[in-house]
C-alpha positions in Angstrom: 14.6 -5.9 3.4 13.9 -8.7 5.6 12.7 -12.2 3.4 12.3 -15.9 4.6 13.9 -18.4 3.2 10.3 -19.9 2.3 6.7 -18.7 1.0 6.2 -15.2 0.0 6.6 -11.4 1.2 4.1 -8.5 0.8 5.0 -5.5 1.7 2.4 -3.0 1.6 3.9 1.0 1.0 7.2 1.9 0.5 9.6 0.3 3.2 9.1 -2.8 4.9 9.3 -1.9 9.2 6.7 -3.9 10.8 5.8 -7.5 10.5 1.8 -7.6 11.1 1.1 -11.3 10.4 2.1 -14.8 8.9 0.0 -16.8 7.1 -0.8 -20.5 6.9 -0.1 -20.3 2.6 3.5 -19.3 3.8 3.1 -15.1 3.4 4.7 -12.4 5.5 2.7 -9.2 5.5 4.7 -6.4 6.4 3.5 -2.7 7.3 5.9 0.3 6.4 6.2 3.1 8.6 4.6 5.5 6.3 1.8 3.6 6.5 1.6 3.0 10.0 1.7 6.8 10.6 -1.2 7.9 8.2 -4.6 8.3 10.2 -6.6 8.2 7.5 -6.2 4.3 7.1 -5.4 2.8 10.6 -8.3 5.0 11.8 -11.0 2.0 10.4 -9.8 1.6 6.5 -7.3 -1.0 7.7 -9.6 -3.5 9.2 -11.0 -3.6 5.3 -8.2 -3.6 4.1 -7.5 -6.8 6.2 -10.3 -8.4 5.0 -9.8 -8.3 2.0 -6.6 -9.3 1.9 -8.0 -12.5 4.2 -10.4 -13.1 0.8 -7.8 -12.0 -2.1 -6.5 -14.9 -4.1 -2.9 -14.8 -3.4 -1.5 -15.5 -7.2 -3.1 -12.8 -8.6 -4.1 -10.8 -5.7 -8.1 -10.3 -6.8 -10.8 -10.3 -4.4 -14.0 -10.2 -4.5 -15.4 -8.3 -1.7 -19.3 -8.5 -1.0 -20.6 -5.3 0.8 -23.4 -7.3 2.1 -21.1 -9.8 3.4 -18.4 -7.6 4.7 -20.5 -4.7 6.3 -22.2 -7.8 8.1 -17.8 -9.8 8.7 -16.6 -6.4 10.1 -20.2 -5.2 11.8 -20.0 -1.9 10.2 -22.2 0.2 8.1 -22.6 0.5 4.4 -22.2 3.6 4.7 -19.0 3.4 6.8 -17.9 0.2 4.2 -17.8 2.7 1.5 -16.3 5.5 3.0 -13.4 3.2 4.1 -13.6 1.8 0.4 -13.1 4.9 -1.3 -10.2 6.1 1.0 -8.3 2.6 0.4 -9.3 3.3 -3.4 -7.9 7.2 -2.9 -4.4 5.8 -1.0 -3.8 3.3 -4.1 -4.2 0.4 -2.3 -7.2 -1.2 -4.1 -8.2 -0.8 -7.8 -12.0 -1.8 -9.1 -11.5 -4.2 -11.7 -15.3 -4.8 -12.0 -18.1 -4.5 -10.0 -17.4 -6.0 -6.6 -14.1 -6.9 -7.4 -10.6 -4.9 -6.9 -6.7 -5.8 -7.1 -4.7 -5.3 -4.2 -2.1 -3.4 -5.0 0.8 -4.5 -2.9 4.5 -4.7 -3.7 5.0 -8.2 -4.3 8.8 -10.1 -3.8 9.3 -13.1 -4.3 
């Protein structure tokens, strides 16, 4: 699995292929192929997905995500915020810890 030498590496499902972006608090997120692949999220779940991970607070990787704020961020609908809510909720990559807020659940290495 690739690493750097410094920062962090988040690999989000179950092999690390793709390098999507670097970040200025020194973390690689990677895409697996598996991921890349499944419709269902790189149809429009993604770009939430995204967000969120653009809000999360990287030690313990908690966000809180606003619908108000993100329908009006991503210029979407509720409607269409929830539905891509509920499938990253279904695909195990977000978990409600309380209302409005979730844990990303990414593999983590550090």
């Amino acid at each position: 699995m690739p690493k750097k030498e410094e920062g962090k590496v988040l690999i989000i499902g179950d092999k690390a292929d793709i390098i999507i972006a670097d970040s200025p608090e020194g973390w690689s997120v990677l895409f697996s192929e598996d991921m890349l692949k499944d419709k269902k999220i790189f149809r429009g779940p993604i770009r939430l997905l995204l967000y969120a991970m653009s809000l999360a607070y990287h030690d313990t990787l908690e966000v809180v995500i606003s619908p108000d704020r993100a329908v009006k961020d991503l210029g979407i609908t509720r409607r269409t915020f929830y539905r891509w809510l509920k499938v990253l909720m279904s695909k195990g990559l977000l978990t409600r810890i309380a209302n409005n807020v979730y844990r990303l659940n990414l593999v983590k290495d550090a």
